[in-house]
C-alpha positions in Angstrom: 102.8 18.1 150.3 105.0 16.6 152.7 105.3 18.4 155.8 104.9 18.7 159.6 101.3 18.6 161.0 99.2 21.3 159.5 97.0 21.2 162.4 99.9 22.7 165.0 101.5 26.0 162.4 104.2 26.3 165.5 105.9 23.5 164.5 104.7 23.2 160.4 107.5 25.0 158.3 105.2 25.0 155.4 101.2 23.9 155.9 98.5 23.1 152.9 95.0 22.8 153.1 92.5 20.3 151.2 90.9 23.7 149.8 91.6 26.5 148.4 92.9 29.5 151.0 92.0 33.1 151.1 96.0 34.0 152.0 99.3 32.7 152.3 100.9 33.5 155.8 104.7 34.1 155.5 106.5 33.7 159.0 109.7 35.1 159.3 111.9 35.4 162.5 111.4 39.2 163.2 108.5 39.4 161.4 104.8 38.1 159.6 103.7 39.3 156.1 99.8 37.7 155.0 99.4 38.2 151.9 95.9 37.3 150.0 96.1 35.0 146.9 93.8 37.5 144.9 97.8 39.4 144.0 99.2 36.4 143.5 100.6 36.5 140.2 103.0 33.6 139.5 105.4 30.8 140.7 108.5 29.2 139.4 111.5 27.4 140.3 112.7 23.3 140.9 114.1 21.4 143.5 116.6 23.7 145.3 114.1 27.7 145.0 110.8 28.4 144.5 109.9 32.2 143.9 106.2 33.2 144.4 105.8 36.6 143.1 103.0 38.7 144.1 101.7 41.9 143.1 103.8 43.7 146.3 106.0 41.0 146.8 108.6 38.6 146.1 109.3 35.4 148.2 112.1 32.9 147.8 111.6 29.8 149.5 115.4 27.6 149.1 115.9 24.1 150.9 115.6 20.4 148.8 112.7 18.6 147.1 110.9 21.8 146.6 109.0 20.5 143.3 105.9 19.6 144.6 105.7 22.8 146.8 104.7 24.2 143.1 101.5 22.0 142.9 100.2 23.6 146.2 100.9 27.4 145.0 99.5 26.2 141.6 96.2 25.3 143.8 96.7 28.3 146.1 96.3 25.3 148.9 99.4 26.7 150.6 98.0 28.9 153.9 101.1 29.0 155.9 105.1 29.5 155.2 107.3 29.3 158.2 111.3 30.4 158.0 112.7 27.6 160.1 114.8 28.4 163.2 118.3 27.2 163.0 118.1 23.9 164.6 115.0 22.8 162.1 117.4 23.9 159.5 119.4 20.3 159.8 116.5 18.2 160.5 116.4 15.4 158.3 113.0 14.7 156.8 111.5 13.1 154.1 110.0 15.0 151.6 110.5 18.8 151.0 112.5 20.8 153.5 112.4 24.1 153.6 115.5 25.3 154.9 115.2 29.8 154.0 112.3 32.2 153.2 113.0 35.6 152.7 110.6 38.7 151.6 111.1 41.7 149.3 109.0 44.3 149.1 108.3 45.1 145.0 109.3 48.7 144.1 
């Protein structure tokens, strides 16, 4: 995947790893879900959304160039999800940007 530098997650907005990871960290601005890829149940979406839907939640990922964020969940080499802060929200990158990630508790 196309991203910032894995090796500094303050800056990365979304960070994979060569091998497989035990959980996917989900940073939000008020707050930090970890969430281990044992519940992780499925993935879908295209260039525009991604939803990754775990056994107690639901996460929405929505920015461009998105499709090969699905080959990472597909590998569970994801580790790290970062909502972006406004101003990285208009950066313009190659490669996927990630420009909103929410969380929803499953009821």
């Amino acid at each position: 995947m196309t991203t910032a530098s894995s090796d500094n997650p303050k800056t990365s907005i979304a960070a994979a790893t060569d091998e497989r990871a035990s959980a996917l960290e989900v940073i939000l601005l008020k707050r930090t879900y970890v969430l281990p890829w044992t519940q992780f149940l499925y993935a879908e979406g295209g260039e525009d959304e991604v939803r990754l839907a775990f056994a107690t939640h639901d996460i929405v990922v929505n920015g461009s160039y998105l499709h090969s964020l699905l080959s990472d969940l597909s590998s569970q080499r994801l580790r790290l999800l970062r909502e972006p802060a406004r101003a990285e929200r208009f950066r313009h990158e190659s490669g996927p940007v990630i420009t909103s990630v929410s969380v929803r508790k499953v009821e």
